[in-house]
N, C-alpha and C positions, 0 to 999 in steps of 0.2 A: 358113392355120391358124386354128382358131377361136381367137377374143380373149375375156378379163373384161376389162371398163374398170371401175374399181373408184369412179370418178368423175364424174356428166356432172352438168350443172345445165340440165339439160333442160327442167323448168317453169319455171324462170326465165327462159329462153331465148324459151318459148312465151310463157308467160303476162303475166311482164314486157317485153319486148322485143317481143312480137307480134311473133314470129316462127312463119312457119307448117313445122311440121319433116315436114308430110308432103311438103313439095318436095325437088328437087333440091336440094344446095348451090349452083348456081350459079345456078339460079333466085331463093332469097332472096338473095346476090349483087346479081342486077339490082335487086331490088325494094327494096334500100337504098340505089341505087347514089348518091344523092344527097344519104345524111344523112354527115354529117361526125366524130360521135364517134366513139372511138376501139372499134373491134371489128364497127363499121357495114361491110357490103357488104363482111367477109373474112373471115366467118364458114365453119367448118370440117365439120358438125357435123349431121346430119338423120337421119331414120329410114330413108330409101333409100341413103343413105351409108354406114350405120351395121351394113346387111345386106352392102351391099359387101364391106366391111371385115370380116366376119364375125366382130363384135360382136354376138355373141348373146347375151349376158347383160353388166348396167353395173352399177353401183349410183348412182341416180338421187336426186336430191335435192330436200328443199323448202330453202328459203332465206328469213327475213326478219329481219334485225336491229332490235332497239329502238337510236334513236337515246338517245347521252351524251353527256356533258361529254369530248370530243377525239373524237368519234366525229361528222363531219358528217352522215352519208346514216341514215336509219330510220327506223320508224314512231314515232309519237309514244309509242306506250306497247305493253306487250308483250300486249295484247290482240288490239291492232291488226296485229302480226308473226303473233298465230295464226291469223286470222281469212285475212290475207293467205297464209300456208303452205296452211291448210286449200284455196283455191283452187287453189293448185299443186298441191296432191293430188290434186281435183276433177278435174286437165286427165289425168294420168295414168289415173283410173277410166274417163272417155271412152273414152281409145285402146284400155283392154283390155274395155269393153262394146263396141267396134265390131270384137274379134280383130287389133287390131295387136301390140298386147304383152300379156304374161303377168306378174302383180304376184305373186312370188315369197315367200310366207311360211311352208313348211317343204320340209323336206328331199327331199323324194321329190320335190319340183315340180323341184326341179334337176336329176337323176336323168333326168327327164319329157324337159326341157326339150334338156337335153343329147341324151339317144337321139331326139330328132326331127332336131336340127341334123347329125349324125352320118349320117341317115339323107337326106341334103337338104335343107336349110334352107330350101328357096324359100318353102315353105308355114309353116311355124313362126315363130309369134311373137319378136319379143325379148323376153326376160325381164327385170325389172327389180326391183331388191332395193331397195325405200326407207331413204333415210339423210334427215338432217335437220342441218345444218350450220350451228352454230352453235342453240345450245338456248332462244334468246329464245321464239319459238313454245311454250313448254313454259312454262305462265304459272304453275304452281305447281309444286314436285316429285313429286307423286302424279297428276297429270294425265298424265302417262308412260303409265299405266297405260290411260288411252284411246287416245293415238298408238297403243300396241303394237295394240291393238282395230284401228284403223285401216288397221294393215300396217305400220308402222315397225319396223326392224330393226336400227338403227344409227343411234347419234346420237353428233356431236362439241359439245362443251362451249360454246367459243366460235369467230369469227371473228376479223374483223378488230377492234383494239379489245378494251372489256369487256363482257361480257353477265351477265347476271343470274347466271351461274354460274363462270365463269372470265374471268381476264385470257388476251387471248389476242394475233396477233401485233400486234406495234409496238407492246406495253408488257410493263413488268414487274411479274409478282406471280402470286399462288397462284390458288387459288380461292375464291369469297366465302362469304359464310356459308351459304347454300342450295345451294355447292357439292356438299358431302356427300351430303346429303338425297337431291338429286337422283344421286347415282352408287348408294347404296343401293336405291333404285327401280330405276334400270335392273338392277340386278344380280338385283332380283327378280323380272324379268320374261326376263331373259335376252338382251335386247337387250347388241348390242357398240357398245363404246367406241373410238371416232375418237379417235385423240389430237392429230389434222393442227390446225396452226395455235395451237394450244396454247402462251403462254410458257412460257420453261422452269420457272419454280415450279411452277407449273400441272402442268404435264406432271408433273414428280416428286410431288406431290401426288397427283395422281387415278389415277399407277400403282400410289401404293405404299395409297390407300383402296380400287379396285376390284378384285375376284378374280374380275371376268368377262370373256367375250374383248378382246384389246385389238388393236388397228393402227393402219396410218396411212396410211389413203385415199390422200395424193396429196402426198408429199414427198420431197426429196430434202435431199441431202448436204451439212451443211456445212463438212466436210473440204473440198470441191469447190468450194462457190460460196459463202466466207463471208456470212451475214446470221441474224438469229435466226427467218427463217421456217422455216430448215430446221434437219434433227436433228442433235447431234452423233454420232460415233460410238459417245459412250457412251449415248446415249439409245438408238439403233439396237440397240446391245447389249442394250440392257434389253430394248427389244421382241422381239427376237429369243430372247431367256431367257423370256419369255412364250409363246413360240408363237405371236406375232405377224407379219404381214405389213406391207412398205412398199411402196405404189405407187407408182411413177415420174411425177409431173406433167410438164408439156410445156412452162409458163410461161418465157419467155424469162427473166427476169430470176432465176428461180432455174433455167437452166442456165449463165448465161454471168455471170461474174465484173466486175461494175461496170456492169451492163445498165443503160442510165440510159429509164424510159420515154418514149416521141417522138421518140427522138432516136436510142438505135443503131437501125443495119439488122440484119434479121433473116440479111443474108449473112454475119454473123461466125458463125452459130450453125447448125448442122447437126443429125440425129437422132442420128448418133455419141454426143452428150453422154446424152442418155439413157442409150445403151447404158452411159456410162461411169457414171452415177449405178447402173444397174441394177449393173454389175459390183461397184462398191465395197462393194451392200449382202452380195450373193454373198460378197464376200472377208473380209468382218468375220464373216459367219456361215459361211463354211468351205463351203458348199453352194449351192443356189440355193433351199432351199425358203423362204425368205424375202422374195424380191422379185418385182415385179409389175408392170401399168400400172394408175396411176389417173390417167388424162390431161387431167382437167383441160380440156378442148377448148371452146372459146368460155365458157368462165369467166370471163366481160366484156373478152376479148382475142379477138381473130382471127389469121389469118395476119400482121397487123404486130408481132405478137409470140410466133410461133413457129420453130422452125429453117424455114430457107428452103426445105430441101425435102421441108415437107410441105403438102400442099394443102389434103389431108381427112381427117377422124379415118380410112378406109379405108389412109393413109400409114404409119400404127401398124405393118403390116404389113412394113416395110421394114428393122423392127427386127430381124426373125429373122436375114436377113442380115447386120446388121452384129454381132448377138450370137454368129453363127458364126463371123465372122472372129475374134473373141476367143477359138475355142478352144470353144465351149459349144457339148454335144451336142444333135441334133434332142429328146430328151428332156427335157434339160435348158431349154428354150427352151419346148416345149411347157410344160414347169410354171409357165415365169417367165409365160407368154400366158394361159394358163389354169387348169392344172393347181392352181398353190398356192392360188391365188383361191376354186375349187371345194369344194378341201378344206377353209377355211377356211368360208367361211359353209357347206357342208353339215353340219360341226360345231355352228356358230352354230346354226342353227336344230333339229339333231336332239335338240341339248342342250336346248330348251326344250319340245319336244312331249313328249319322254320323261319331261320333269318333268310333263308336265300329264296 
């Protein structure tokens, strides 16, 4: 069944990791098989995979954090975080100058995109929707207004830590003084609001300043798996009152309750959990048009921290079955794989051509 991954950090993967994603998965496998850190040589995750799996459309990401005071890993200043994204964008324009992928910024292209996969996918590009995770890269608030130029379509506030525009997870607090500014921009431009990874001030903050599309890429439940990376149900709720969507991430440690990293095996954790994180968003919004996958896959983790039985993002697949053992119709499965994902950003983006 064709897939939206609502999440991949795919130039990161490339551009940082030199990783080369036109191989097999188990080819970059071998080609780490020696380095030691952790997500090294069990990586999930490539562009032949990725057809396998029929993931024809992701929503792909740049990534650079300004380093802070509790924050160890980032660039010295947030010039240097755009300077470093712009190259992650750079790796993306390549693969769609050489006809691998298709960089996705209005409505009709999905419309495009989709009637070829439907029709055969062999030959059709993967489509990809740029997000931007975490807004350090975005060195002033009106500089938005170029990314959107660029092909950015979604951007979340912050990461890990605080970034120039929110506190986000493993602390608490709102958003900072340039929080605004910059949600006002986006909202002028039409670009949608990540709220993933967001603390919860934050989060209630920048719902209740934007009245542009909202979601949440790649979280799950913490009804399920208490920590404050993930939403509660009343956040869900709010999102869900928005007409927003949640992706399902695959990260061990937010499916399994006390996951200590290095240390559990991935044998306690199955794709079951997914399905049950998918199911609870279902139950709280009474339908399925609300939940998704945004999987999250070798986002500085590999198979040592995924359910044990999945190998390759192509595994994503394994979910339909276990979502039918739950009772959810082939329809309803279709929307949770694709269907909500489509309709949301083809809204996203018809909403701003129609403006323009």
């Amino acid at each position: 069944m064709l897939l939206v991954d609502a999440h991949l950090d795919l130039a990161m993967n490339a551009v940082d990791w030199d990783r080369n994603l036109d191989l097999q998965v188990e080819e970059i496998r071998q080609a780490e098989g020696d380095m030691t850190r952790p997500g090294r040589g069990n990586g999930t995750t490539s562009l032949p995979e990725m057809r396998r799996g029929e993931v024809f459309l992701s929503v792909v990401t740049v990534i650079s954090r300004t380093a802070r005071p509790g924050l160890s890993t980032g660039a010295a200043s947030q010039e240097i975080s755009c300077a470093r994204a712009r190259g992650q964008l750079a790796y993306y324009r390549v693969l769609e100058s050489q006809g691998k992928v298709r960089i996705i910024t209005q409505a009709q292209q999905i419309d495009d995109l989709l009637g070829a996969w439907q029709r055969g996918g062999g030959n059709a590009p993967l489509g990809f929707i740029l997000s931007m995770e975490g807004a350090d890269p975005i060195v002033w608030p009106e500089q938005v207004h170029e990314w959107y130029e660029l092909g950015l379509r979604q951007i979340s506030l912050s990461h890990y830590g605080v970034s120039a525009y929110a506190h986000g997870t493993g602390t608490e607090g709102g958003l900072t003084d340039l929080g605004p500014a910059l949600l006002r921009e986006m909202e002028s431009t039409g670009i949608a609001l990540d709220l993933t990874h967001l603390a919860d001030g934050a989060f209630w903050e920048a719902l209740d300043r934007f009245n542009g599309p909202v979601l949440a890429s790649h979280n799950n439940c913490r009804a399920l798996v208490p920590n404050q990376r993930q939403f509660t149900d009343e956040q869900i709720t709010a999102l869900i009152e928005r007409d927003g969507i949640v992706g399902a991430a695959l990260d061990a440690w937010m499916l399994y309750p006390g996951w200590i990293r290095g240390e559990t095996s991935p044998q306690v954790l199955s794709l079951a959990s997914v399905a049950d994180h998918i199911d609870h968003v279902c139950q709280l919004a009474g339908s399925c048009r609300h939940a998704a996958i945004g999987s999250d896959l070798d986002g500085g983790y590999g198979t040592e921290q995924t359910p044990h039985d999945l190998d390759t993002i192509a595994d994503l697949q394994k979910l339909s079955g276990l979502l039918a053992n739950k009772g959810y119709s082939e329809n309803d499965i279709a929307s949770i794989f694709h269907g909500n994902w489509l309709r949301f950003f083809t809204n996203v983006l018809d909403e701003k051509t129609t403006a323009e």
